[in-house]
C-alpha positions in Angstrom: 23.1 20.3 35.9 21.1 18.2 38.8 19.5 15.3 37.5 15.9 16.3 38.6 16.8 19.7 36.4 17.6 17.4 33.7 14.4 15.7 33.7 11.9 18.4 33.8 13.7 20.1 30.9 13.6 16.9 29.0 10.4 16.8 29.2 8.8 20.5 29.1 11.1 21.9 26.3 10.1 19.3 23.8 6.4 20.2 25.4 6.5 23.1 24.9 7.8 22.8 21.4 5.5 20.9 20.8 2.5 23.0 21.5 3.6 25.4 19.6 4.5 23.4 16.3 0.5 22.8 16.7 -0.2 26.4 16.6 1.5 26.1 13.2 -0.4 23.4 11.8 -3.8 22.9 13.0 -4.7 20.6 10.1 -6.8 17.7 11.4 -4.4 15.3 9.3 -1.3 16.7 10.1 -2.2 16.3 14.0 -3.3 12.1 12.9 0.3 11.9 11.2 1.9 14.0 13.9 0.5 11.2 16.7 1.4 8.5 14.5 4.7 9.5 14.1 4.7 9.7 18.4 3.5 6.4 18.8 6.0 5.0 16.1 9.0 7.2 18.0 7.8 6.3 21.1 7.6 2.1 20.7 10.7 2.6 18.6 12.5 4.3 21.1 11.9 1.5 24.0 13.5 -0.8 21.3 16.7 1.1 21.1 17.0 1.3 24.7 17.4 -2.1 24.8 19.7 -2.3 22.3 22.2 0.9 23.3 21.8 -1.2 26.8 23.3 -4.4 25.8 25.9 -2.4 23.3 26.4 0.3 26.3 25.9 3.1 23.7 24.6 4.6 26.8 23.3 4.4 30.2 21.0 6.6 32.7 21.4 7.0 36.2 19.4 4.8 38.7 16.3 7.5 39.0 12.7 6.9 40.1 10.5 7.0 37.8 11.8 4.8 34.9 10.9 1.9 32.4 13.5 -0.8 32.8 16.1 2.0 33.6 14.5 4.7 30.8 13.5 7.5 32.8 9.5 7.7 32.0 9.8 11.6 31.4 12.8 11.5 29.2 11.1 8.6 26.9 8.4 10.9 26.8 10.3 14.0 25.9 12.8 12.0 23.3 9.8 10.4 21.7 8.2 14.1 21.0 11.4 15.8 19.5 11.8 12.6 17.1 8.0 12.3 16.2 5.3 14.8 16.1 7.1 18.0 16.3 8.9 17.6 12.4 6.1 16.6 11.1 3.8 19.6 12.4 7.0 21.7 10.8 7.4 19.4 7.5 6.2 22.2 5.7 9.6 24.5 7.1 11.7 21.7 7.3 12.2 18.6 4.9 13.0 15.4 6.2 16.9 15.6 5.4 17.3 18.9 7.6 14.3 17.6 10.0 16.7 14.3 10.5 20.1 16.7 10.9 18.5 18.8 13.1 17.6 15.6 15.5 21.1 14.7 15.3 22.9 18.0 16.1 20.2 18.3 19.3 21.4 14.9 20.4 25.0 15.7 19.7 24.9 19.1 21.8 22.7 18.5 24.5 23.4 14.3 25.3 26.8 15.4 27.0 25.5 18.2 28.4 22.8 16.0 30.7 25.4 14.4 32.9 24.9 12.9 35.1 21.7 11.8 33.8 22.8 10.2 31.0 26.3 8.1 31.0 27.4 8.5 27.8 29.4 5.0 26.7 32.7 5.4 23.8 30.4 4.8 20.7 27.0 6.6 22.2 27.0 9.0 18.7 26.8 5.7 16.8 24.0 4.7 18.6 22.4 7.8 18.2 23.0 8.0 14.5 21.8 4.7 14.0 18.7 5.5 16.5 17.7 8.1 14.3 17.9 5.8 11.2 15.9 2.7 12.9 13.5 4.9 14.7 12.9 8.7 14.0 13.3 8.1 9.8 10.2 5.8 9.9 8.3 8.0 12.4 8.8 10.7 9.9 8.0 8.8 7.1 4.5 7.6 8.5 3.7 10.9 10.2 4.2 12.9 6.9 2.7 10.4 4.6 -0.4 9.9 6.5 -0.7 14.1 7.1 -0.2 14.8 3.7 -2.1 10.9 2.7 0.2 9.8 0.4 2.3 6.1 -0.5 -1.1 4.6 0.8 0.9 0.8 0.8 3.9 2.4 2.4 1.8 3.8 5.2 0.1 0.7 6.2 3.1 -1.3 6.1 4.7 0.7 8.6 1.4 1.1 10.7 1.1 -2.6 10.7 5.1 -3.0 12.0 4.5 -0.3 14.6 1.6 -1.8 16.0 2.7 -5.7 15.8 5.8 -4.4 18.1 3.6 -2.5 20.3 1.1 -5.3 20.7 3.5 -7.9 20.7 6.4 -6.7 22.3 6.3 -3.7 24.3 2.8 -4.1 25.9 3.8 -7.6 27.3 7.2 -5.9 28.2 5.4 -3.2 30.2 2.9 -6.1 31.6 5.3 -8.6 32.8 7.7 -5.5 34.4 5.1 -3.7 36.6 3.0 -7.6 37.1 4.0 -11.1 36.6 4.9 -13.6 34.0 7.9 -13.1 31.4 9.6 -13.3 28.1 11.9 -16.4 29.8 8.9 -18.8 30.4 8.1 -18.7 26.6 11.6 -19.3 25.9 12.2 -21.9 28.4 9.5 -24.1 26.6 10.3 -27.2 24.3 11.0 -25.8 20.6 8.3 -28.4 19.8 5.7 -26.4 21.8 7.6 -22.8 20.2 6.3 -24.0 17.1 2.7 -24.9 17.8 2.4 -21.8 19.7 3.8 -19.9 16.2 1.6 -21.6 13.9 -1.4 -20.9 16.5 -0.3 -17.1 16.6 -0.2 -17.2 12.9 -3.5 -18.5 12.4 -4.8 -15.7 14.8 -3.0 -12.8 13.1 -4.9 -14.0 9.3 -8.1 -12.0 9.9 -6.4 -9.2 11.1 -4.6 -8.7 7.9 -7.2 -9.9 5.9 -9.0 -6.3 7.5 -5.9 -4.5 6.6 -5.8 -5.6 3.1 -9.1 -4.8 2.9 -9.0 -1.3 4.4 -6.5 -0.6 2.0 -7.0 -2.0 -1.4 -11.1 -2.0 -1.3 -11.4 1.4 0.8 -8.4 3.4 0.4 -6.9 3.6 3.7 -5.5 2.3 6.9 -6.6 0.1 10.4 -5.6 3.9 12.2 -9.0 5.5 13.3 -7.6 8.9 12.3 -6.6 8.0 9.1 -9.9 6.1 8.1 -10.8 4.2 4.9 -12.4 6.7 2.3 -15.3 4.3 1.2 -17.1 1.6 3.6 -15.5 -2.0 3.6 -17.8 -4.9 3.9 -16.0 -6.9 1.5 -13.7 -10.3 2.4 -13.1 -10.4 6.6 -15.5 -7.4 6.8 -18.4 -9.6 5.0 -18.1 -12.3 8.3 -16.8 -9.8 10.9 -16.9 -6.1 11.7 -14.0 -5.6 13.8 -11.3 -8.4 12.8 -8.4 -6.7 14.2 -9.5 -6.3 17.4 -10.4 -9.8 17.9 -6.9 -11.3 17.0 -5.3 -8.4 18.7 -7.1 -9.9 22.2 -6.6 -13.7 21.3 -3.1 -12.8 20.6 -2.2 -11.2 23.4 -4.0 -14.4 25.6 -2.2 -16.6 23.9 0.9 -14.9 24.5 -0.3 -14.6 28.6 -1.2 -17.9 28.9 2.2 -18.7 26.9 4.0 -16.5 29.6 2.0 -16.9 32.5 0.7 -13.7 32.5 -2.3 -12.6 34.6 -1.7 -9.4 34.1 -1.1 -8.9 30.4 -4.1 -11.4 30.2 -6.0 -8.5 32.2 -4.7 -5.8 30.0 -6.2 -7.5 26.5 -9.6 -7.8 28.3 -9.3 -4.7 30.1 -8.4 -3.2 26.1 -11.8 -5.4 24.9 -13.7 -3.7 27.6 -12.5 -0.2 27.1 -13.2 -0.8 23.0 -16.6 -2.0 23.9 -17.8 0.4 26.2 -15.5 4.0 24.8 -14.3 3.6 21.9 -17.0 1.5 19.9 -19.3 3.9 20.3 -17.9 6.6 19.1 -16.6 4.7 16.0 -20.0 3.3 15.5 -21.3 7.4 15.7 -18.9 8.3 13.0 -19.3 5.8 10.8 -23.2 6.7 11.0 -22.4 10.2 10.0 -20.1 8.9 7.1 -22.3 6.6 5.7 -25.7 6.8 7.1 -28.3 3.8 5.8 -25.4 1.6 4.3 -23.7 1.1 8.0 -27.1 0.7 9.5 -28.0 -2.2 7.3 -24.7 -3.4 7.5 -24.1 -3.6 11.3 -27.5 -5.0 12.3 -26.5 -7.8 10.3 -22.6 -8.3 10.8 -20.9 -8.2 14.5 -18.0 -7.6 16.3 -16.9 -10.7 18.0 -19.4 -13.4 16.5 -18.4 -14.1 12.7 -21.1 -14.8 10.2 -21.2 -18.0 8.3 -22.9 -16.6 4.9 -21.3 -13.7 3.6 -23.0 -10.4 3.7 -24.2 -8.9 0.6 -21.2 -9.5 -1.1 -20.1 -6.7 -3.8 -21.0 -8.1 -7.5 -18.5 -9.9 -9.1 -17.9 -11.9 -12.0 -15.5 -15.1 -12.6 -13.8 -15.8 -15.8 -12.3 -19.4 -16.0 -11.3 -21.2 -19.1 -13.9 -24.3 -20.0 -10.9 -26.1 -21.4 -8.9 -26.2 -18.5 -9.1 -28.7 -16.2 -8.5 -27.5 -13.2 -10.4 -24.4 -14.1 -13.5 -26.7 -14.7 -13.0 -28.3 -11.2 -12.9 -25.3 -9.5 -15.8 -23.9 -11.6 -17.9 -26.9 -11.2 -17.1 -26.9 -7.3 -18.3 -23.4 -6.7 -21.3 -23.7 -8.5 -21.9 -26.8 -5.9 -21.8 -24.8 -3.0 -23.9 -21.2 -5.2 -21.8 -18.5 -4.4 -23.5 -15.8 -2.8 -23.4 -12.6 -5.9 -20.6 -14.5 -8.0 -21.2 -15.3 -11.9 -18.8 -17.4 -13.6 -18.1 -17.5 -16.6 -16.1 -19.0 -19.7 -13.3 -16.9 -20.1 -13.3 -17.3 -23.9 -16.4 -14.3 -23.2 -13.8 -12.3 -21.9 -13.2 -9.2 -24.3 -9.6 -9.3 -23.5 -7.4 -12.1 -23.9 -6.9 -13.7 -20.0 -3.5 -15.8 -19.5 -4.8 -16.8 -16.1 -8.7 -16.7 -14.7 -9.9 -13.7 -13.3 -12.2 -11.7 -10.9 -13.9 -8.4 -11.7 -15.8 -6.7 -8.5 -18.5 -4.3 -9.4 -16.4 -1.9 -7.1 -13.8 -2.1 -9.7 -11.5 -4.2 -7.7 -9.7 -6.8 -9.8 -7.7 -9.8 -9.7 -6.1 -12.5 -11.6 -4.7 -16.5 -11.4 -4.4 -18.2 -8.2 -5.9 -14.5 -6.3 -8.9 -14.6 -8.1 -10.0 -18.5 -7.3 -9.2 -16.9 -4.3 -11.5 -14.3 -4.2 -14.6 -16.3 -5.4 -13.9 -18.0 -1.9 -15.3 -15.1 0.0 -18.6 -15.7 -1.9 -19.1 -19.0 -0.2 -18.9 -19.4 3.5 -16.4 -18.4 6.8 -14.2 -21.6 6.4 -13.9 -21.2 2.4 -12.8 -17.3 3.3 -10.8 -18.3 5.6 -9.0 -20.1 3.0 -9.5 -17.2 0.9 -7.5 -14.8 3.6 -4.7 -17.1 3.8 -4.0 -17.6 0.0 -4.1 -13.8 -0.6 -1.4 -13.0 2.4 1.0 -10.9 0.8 3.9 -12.9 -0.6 2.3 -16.3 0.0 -0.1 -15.4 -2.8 3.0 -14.8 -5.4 4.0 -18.1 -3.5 1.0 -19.6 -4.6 0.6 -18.6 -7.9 3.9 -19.8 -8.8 3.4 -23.4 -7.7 0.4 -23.3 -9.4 2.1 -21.7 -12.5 5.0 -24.7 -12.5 3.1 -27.7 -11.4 -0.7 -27.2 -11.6 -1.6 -24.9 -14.4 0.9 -22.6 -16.4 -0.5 -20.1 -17.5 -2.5 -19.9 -21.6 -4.3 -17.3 -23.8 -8.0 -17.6 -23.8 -10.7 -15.1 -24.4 -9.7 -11.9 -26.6 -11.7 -13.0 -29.5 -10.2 -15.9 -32.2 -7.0 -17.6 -30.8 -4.3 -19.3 -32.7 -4.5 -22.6 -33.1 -0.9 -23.8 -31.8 -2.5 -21.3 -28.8 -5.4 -23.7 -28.3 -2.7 -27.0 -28.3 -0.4 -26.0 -25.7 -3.1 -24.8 -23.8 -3.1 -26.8 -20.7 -3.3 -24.6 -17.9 -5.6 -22.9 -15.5 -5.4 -20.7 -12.6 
């Protein structure tokens, strides 16, 4: 087979295929999993050509056409067959045969595309393992978000796909078809490495902060097709409407000016542009049909870049901390300094439960306890205070948290729940 045979049938078969795997499945939330499940295979597959690269699993012949020696229409094709076509067929084929299928292709038609592909002694590990590191997540997030279940799940792999396509490959692409590179990062002191990480770090905490939020308070993820199910103004969202976007761009010119990129500085604001002008508006649109008066009132008053330093109409919440605590009556007597915007506090020996740690009751239902629910109470005050608020309730720094508190602060005691033993009340000496 000719190498320019090769290439168009890598790329129209799995076309093909493709189009008519969507005749079969014409479900609006099959096709939003089925494009995840692309742009997971897709990013994913531009990591494990780096990797078969340096292990010369494989190789491709010098072609035109190509990304860093991956010919542009065989990335394409490969990104189709391990992404959106299993999951339009997940109802024919389950993931076991779905991922045996993708092997047995690979296994049969890899040799056959000499000289395309130079196949190195230990390519079918490499494709085995390919197909564990790249097409069983794809799967995984294109059939949970089509059939919308393992909400958690679903955003934790969103959130890895897109941190190593914002991160990674879009600087990759930048700094190969413009300047700058991954070795002036690397060639700076490990002093500045660090400052530089603890920057990106503080950048990236209102973009989680959003996709905490979309998740736990509206039920679903940052993806556009795969929307919250209620409208989120609470924590980030109560001080900014679009979070994610705005550490997505500082990020990536941080990373340019870190690299000495022009041109992946160009793409971030060329990406803000296209947002502002495109995309925003048809987000706003839809969000007007979903929700009508409640967005109106919410974005005349909230914005996308500028963050707000009162909280917007904060969702009704209540406070429980322990008057005999004191920590607890610190904390208490410091909030009510600063009157939190729609917060009561109260003494959790009200409570009608008994409370081993304070906590926080949201009239939307949403709950939390100990060193989460200080935390919480946060967003009530001001932007710096919820700041402080998105960085304590960072998943696994808030178990963090709450242990140090728990062993060195305030361990945690009964209170509320009606009478208490007395020996209860003695060793009582915690809060939070």
């Amino acid at each position: 087979m000719t190498v320019t045979a090769a290439r168009y049938l890598c790329l129209i078969l799995p076309v093909a295929a493709l189009l008519a795997a969507a005749r079969a499945d014409r479900d609006r939330q099959a096709r939003a999993g089925a494009s995840l499940a692309f742009i997971t295979a897709i990013t994913g597959i531009a990591v494990l050509h780096e990797t078969a690269t340096a292990a010369r699993w494989h190789g491709f012949a010098t072609v035109d056409g190509t990304y860093r020696g991956l010919p542009i229409d065989l990335w394409l094709g490969w990104a189709i067959l391990w992404g959106p076509i299993p999951v339009l067929l997940r109802r024919w084929l389950p993931l076991p045969v779905a991922l045996g299928l993708l092997l047995w292709l690979d296994a049969t038609a890899m040799p056959r595309l000499a000289p395309l592909i130079d196949l190195g002694p230990h390519w079918l590990l490499g494709e085995t393992l390919g197909l564990i590191a790249v097409a069983l997540p794809a799967q995984l997030l294109g059939r949970w978000t089509a059939d919308r279940r393992h909400l958690v799940p679903r955003v934790l792999l969103q959130c890895a796909t897109f941190a190593v396509l914002l991160l990674w490959l879009t600087p990759t692409v930048a700094f190969t078809v413009g300047d700058g590179g991954w070795d002036r990062l690397l060639d700076l002191p490990t002093s500045a490495i660090i400052v530089l990480g603890q920057l990106g770090a503080a950048v990236a905490v209102p973009a989680l902060a959003g996709v905490r939020e979309f998740a736990l308070r509206g039920g679903g993820t940052p993806y556009p097709w795969d929307p919250p199910v209620r409208l989120v103004t609470t924590g980030v969202y109560g001080y900014l409407a679009n979070p994610m976007q705005v550490s997505a761009v500082l990020l990536q010119l941080l990373l340019a000016a870190a690299t000495h990129s022009a041109t992946l500085a160009a793409v971030a604001l060329g990406t803000t542009a296209f947002a502002a002008a495109v995309a925003g508006p048809h987000e706003r649109q839809d969000l007007h049909l979903r929700y009508g008066r409640s967005w109106r009132q919410y974005r005349d008053r909230v914005r996308d870049w500028r963050p707000r330093r009162t909280p917007y109409e904060p969702v009704p919440a209540r406070l429980w901390l322990d008057d005999d605590c004191g920590p607890c009556t610190t904390i208490r007597d410091a909030l009510q300094r600063r009157h939190p915007a729609g917060l009561t506090i109260l003494p959790a020996s009200t409570h009608p439960e008994t409370l081993w740690r304070a906590r926080y009751e949201a009239a939307d239902g949403h709950t939390a306890d100990g060193v989460a629910a200080v935390a919480h109470s946060f967003e009530h005050i001001g932007a710096l205070p919820a700041y402080l608020s998105m960085v304590l309730l960072l998943p696994g720094l808030d178990r963090l948290a709450q242990l140090i508190t728990d062993a060195l602060i305030a361990p945690p005691h009964p209170a509320g729940g009606g009478p208490l033993r007395q020996n209860d009340r003695a060793e009582a000496k915690g809060g939070p």
